[in-house]
VEXRONU-342077 format. One record per residue (C-alpha): residue in one letter; x, y, z. Coordinates in nm, 2 decimals. Last residue first. Example, Ala and Ser with C-alpha at 12.3 -4.5 7.8 and 13.67 -1.06 7.14 Angstrom:
REM VEXRONU-342077
> S/1.37/-0.11/0.71
> A/1.23/-0.45/0.78
REM end
This chain:
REM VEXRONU-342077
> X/1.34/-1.50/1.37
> X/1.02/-1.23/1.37
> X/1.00/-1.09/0.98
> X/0.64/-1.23/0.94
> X/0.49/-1.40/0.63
> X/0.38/-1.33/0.33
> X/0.45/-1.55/0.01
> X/0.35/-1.49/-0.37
> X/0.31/-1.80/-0.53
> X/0.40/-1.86/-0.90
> X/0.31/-2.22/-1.07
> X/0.43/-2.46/-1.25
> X/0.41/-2.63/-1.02
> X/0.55/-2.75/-0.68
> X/0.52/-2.66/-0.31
> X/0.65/-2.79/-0.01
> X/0.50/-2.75/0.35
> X/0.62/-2.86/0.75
> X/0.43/-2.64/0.97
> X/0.62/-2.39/1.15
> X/0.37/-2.13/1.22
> X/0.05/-2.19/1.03
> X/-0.01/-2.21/0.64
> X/-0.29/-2.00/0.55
> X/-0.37/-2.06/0.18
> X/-0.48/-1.82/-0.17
> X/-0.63/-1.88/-0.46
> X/-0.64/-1.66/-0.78
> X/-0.49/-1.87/-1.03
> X/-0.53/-2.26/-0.86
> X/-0.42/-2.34/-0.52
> X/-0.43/-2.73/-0.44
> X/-0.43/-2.82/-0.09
> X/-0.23/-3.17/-0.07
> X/-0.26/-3.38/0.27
> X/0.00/-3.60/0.45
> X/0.15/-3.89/0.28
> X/0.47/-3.73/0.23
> X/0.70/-3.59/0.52
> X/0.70/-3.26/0.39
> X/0.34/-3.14/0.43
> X/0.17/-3.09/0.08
> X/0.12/-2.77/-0.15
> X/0.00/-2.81/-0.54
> X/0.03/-2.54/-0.66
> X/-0.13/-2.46/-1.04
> X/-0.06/-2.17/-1.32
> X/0.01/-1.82/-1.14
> X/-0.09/-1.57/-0.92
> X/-0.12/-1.87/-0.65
> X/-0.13/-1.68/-0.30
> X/0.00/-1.78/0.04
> X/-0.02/-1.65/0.32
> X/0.23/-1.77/0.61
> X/0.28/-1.82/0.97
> X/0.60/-1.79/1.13
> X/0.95/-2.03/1.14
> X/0.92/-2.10/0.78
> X/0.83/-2.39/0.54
> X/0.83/-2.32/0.17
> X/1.03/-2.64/0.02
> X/1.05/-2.73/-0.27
> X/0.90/-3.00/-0.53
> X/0.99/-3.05/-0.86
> X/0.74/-3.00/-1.14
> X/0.81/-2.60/-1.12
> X/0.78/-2.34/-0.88
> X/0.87/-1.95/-0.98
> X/0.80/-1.80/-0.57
> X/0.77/-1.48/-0.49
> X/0.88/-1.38/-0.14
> X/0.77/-1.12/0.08
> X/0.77/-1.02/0.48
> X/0.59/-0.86/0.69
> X/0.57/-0.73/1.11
> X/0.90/-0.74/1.19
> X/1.03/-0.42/0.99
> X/1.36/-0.35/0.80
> X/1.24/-0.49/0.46
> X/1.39/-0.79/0.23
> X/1.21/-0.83/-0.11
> X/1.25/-1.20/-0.12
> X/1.33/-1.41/-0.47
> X/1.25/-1.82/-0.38
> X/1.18/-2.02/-0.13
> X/1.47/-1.95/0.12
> X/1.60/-1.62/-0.05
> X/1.79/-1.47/-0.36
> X/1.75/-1.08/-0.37
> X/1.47/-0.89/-0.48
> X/1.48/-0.55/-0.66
> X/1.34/-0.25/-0.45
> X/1.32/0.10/-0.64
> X/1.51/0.35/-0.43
> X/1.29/0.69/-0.33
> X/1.49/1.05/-0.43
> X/1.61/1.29/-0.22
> X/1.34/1.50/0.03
> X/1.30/1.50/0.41
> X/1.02/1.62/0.50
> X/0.87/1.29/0.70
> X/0.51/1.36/0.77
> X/0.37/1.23/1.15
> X/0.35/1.54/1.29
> X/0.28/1.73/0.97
> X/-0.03/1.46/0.91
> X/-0.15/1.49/1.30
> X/-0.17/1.90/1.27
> X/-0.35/1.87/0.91
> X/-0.63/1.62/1.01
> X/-0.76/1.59/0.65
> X/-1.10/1.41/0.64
> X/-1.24/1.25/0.34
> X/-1.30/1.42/0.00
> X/-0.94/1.32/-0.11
> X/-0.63/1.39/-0.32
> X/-0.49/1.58/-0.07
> X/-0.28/1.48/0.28
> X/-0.48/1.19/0.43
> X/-0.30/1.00/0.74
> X/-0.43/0.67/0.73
> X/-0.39/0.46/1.06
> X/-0.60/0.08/0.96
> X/-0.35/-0.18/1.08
> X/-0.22/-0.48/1.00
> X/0.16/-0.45/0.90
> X/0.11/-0.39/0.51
> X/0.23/-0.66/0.21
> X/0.03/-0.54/-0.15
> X/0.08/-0.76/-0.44
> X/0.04/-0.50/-0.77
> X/-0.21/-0.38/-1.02
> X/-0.14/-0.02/-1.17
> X/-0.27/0.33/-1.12
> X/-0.15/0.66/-0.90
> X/-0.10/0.49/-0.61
> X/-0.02/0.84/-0.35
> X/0.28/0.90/-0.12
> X/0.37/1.06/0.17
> X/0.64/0.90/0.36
> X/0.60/0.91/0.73
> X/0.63/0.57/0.82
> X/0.80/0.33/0.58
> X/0.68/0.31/0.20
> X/0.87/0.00/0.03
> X/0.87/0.02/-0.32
> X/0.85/-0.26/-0.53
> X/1.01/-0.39/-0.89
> X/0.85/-0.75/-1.03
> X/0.64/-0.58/-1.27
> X/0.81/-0.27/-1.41
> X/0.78/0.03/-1.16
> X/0.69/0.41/-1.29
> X/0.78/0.64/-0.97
> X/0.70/1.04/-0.96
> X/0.87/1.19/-0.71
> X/0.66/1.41/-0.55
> X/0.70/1.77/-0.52
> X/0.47/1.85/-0.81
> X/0.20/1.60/-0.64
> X/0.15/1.88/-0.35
> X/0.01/2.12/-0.61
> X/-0.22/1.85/-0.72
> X/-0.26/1.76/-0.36
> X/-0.40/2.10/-0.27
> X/-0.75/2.00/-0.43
> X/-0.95/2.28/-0.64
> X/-1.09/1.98/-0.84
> X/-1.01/1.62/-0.75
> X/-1.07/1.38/-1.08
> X/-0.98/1.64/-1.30
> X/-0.69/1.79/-1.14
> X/-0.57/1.46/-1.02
> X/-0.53/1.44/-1.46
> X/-0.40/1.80/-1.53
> X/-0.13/1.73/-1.22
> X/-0.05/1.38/-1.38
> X/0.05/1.52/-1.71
> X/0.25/1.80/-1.48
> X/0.45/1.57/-1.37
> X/0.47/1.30/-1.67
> X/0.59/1.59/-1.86
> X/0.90/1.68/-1.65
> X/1.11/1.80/-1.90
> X/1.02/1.62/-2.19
> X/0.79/1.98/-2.36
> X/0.51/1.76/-2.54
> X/0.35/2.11/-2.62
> X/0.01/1.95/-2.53
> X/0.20/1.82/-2.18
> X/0.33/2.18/-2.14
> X/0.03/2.34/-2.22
> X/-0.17/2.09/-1.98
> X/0.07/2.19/-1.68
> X/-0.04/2.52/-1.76
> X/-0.40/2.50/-1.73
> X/-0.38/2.23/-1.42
> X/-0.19/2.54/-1.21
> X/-0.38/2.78/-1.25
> X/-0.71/2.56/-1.20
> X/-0.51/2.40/-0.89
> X/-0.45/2.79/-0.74
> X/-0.79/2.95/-0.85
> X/-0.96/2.63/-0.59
> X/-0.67/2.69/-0.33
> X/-0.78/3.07/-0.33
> X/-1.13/2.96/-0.30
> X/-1.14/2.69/-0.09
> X/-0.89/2.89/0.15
> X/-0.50/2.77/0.18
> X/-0.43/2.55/0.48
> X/-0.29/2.23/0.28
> X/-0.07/2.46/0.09
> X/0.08/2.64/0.35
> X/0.15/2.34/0.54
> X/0.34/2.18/0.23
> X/0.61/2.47/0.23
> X/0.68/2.53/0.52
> X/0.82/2.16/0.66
> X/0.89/2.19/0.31
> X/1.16/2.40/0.28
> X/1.15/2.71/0.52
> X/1.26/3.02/0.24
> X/1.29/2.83/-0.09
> X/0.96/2.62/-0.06
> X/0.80/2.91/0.15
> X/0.92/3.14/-0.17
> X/0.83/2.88/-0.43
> X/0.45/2.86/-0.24
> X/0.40/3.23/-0.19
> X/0.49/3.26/-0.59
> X/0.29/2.96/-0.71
> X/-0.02/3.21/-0.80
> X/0.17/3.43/-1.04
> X/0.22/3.15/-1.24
> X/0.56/3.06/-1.49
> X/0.51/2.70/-1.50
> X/0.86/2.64/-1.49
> X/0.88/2.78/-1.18
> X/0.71/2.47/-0.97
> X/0.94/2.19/-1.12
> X/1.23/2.47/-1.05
> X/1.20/2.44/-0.74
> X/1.12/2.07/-0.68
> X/1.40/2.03/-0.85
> X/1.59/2.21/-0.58
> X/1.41/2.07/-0.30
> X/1.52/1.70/-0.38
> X/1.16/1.47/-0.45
> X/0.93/1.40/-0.16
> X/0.82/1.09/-0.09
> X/0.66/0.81/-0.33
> X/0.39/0.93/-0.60
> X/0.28/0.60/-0.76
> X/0.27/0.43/-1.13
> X/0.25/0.09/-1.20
> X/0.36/-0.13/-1.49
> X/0.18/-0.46/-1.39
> X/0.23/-0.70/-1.15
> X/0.45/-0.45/-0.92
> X/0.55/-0.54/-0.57
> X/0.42/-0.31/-0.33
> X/0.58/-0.29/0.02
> X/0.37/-0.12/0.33
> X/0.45/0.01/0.71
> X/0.15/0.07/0.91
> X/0.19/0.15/1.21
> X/0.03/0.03/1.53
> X/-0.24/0.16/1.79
> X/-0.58/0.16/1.60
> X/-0.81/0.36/1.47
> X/-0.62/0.73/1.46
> X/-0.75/1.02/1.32
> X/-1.10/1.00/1.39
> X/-1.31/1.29/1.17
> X/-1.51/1.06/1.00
> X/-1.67/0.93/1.32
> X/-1.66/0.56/1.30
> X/-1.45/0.43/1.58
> X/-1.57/0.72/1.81
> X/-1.42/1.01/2.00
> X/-1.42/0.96/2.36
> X/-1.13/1.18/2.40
> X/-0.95/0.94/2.61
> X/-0.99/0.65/2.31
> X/-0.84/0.96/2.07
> X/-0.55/1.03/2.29
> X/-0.47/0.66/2.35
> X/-0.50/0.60/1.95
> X/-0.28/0.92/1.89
> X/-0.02/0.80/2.18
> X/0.02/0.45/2.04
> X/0.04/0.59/1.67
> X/0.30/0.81/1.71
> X/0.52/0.55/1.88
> X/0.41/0.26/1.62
> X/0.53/0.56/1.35
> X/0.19/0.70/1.15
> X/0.13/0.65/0.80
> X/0.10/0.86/0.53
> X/-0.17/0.96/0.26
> X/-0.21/1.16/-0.13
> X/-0.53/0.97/-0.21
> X/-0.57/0.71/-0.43
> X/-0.56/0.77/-0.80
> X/-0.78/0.61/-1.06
> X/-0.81/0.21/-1.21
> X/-0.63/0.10/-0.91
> X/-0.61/-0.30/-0.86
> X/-0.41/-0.38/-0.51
> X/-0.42/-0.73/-0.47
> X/-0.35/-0.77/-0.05
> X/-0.16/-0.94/0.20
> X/-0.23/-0.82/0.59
> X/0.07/-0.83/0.83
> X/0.05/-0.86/1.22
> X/-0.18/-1.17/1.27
> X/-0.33/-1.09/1.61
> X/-0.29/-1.33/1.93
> X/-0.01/-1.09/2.08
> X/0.26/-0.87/1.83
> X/0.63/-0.96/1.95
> X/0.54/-1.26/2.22
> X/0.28/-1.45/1.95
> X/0.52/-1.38/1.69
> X/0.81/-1.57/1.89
> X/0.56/-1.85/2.02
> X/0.44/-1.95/1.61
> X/0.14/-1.79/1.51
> X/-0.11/-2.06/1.41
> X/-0.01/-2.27/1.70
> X/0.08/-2.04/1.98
> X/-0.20/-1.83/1.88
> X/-0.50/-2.13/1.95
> X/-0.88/-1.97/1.99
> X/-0.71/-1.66/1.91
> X/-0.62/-1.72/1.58
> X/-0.91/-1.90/1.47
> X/-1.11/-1.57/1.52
> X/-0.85/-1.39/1.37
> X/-0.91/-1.67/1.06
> X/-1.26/-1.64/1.00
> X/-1.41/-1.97/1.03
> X/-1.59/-2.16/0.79
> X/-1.44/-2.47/0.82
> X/-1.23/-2.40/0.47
> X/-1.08/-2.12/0.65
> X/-1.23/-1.77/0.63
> X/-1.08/-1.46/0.54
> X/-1.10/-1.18/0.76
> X/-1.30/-0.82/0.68
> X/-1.27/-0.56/0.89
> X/-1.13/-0.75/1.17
> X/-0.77/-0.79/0.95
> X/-0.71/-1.20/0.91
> X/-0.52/-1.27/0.60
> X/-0.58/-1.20/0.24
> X/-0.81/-0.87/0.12
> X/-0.83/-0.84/-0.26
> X/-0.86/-0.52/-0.36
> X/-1.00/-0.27/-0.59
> X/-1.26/-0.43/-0.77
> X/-1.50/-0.16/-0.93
> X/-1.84/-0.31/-0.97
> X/-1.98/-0.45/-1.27
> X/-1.70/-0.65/-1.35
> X/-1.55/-0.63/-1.66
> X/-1.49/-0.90/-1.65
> X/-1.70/-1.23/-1.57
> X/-1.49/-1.43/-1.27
> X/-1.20/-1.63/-1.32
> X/-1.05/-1.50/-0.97
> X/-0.76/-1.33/-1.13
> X/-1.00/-1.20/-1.43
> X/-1.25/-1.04/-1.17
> X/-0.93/-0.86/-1.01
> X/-0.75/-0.71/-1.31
> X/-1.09/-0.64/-1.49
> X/-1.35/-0.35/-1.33
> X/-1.02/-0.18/-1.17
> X/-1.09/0.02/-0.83
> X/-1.08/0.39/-0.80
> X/-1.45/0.33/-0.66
> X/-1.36/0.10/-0.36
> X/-1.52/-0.26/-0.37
> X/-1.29/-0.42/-0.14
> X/-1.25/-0.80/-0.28
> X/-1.30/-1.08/-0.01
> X/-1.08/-1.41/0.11
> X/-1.21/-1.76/0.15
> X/-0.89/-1.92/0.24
> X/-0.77/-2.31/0.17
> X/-0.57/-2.42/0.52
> X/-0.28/-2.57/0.62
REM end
């Protein structure tokens, strides 16, 4: 097992204190830190106590770090990425692709000759990108679409003359007709729509009418920080989700959905296929984001764990991840598994050693994290709280 050297993302909705104080550093930072990267992505890899970046270490010896069973599902790449997601502001209204969809958009693009970097590139890689946030703090999100008929009346409450072509594609085609219309609107009609819109929503709110005021509080607010954007319109027919630390949300492919603010462990299958759908100055590739969108509307379950090897697991129906959260104490457990693991101390003091005694000990303090390959014999003890990823492959 090894200590990892992991790096923050320094993305401008990011919090200038959640991250800086979980790695004992000065806060408020002077630079937005809005996550924490753990595990062996390209982009940025953390590096093992050698110096090495971890894919790198990877593929010099798969079998060992990944276990043979990963190694045959996913190849010599570590399929999950762990993350501290800190968001001061709203990300971007954004869905990810299914592996299918995103095999054939990556093969397109590569044929195409379209590069890595050009902002208007679609699809960077061939996998999906299934993702499960666990709450550390209260945080907010959109997640899916909420049922048609409240969406409906979410929208004619507001009384506008402008939101008429959009309730009657909403009530007419849904919102495989709906959402379309809105994305495609001109910068200037779209712009008077979101002002329209953002003015009424803040009557309500200054009224402090309870039906649906943390809707349209959040509309006034995205339309501040992204003026004349669709996705404020687009956020109406959200649900709206407010999770207590220690609830998640699991966001398969094709769910549209936007982190609103909070700080929260973050679990993704490696990959980098972002879908944008408002909220944004980047790229929107509307053709690939209806393809890939999933219209279906109801409303999203919060996840509560359930009693696992190790501790509480937030079980998920894809190979790639997997999450537990571990309370240790003074007594020593086990944490070994079949595939390769991250694992990060949120929490206190772990002290991790190989099972049959007398091997090493790799402390993890507040803030630290560990790469535990495939198989190898580990326990854990405290106090502490470890967050563990790992793969789903049995």
């Amino acid at each position: 097992m090894w200590h990892l050297t992991s790096n923050v993302r320094h993305y401008p909705w990011g919090s200038r204190t959640v991250i800086p104080e979980l790695l004992g550093r000065p806060a408020p930072a002077e630079l937005p830190h809005a996550e924490l990267w753990m595990g062996a992505h390209p982009d940025l890899p953390s590096l093992l106590a050698d110096g090495r970046p971890l894919d790198k270490a990877i593929v010099e010896d798969p079998v060992r770090m990944l276990g043979p069973r990963v190694v045959e599902r996913f190849g010599d790449r570590l399929p999950f990425l762990m993350k501290v997601l800190a968001a001061e502001t709203p990300l971007s209204l954004q869905a990810h692709p299914t592996i299918e969809q995103a095999t054939a958009g990556y093969a397109a693009e590569e044929a195409a000759g379209i590069p890595q970097d050009d902002p208007a590139r679609t699809f960077k890689d061939p996998w999906h990108k299934p993702e499960l946030l666990l709450a550390l703090t209260t945080f907010e999100a959109l997640c899916g679409f909420r049922p048609v008929e409240e969406s409906l009346h979410c929208l004619a409450k507001l009384q506008l003359p402008e939101l008429k072509p959009t309730i009657a594609a909403l009530a007419r085609g849904g919102l495989r007709t709906a959402i379309p219309q809105l994305i495609a609107l001109s910068g200037k009609r779209r712009s008077h729509l979101v002002e329209a819109v953002a003015r009424r929503a803040g009557q309500f709110v200054a009224a402090a009418d309870p039906e649906f005021i943390n809707t349209y509080r959040w509309a006034v607010r995205l339309a501040e920080a992204y003026p004349g954007d669709p996705g404020v319109v687009i956020s109406l027919m959200c649900n709206h989700l407010k999770l207590a630390p220690g609830e998640a949300i699991f966001l398969p492919a094709g769910n549209l959905h936007a982190y609103l603010c909070g700080a929260g462990v973050e679990v993704m299958a490696s990959s980098d296929n972002v879908l944008r759908g408002g909220l944004t100055h980047k790229h929107v590739d509307l053709a690939a984001l209806i393809e890939v969108l999933d219209f279906t509307d109801g409303r999203v379950p919060v996840m509560h764990p359930v009693l696992g090897p190790g501790g509480l697991r937030y079980p998920v129906p894809v190979d790639d991840f997997d999450l537990t959260r571990c309370q240790l104490d003074h007594q020593a457990g086990s944490l070994t598994t079949a595939g390769p693991q991250v694992l990060l101390c949120t929490e206190g003091e772990a002290v991790l050693s190989g099972e049959a005694g007398g091997g090493e000990e790799l402390v993890l303090r507040r803030g630290e994290s560990a790469f535990v390959p495939a198989g190898e014999p580990v326990s854990a003890r405290g106090p502490a709280v470890l967050y563990r990823s790992t793969t789903n492959v049995r």
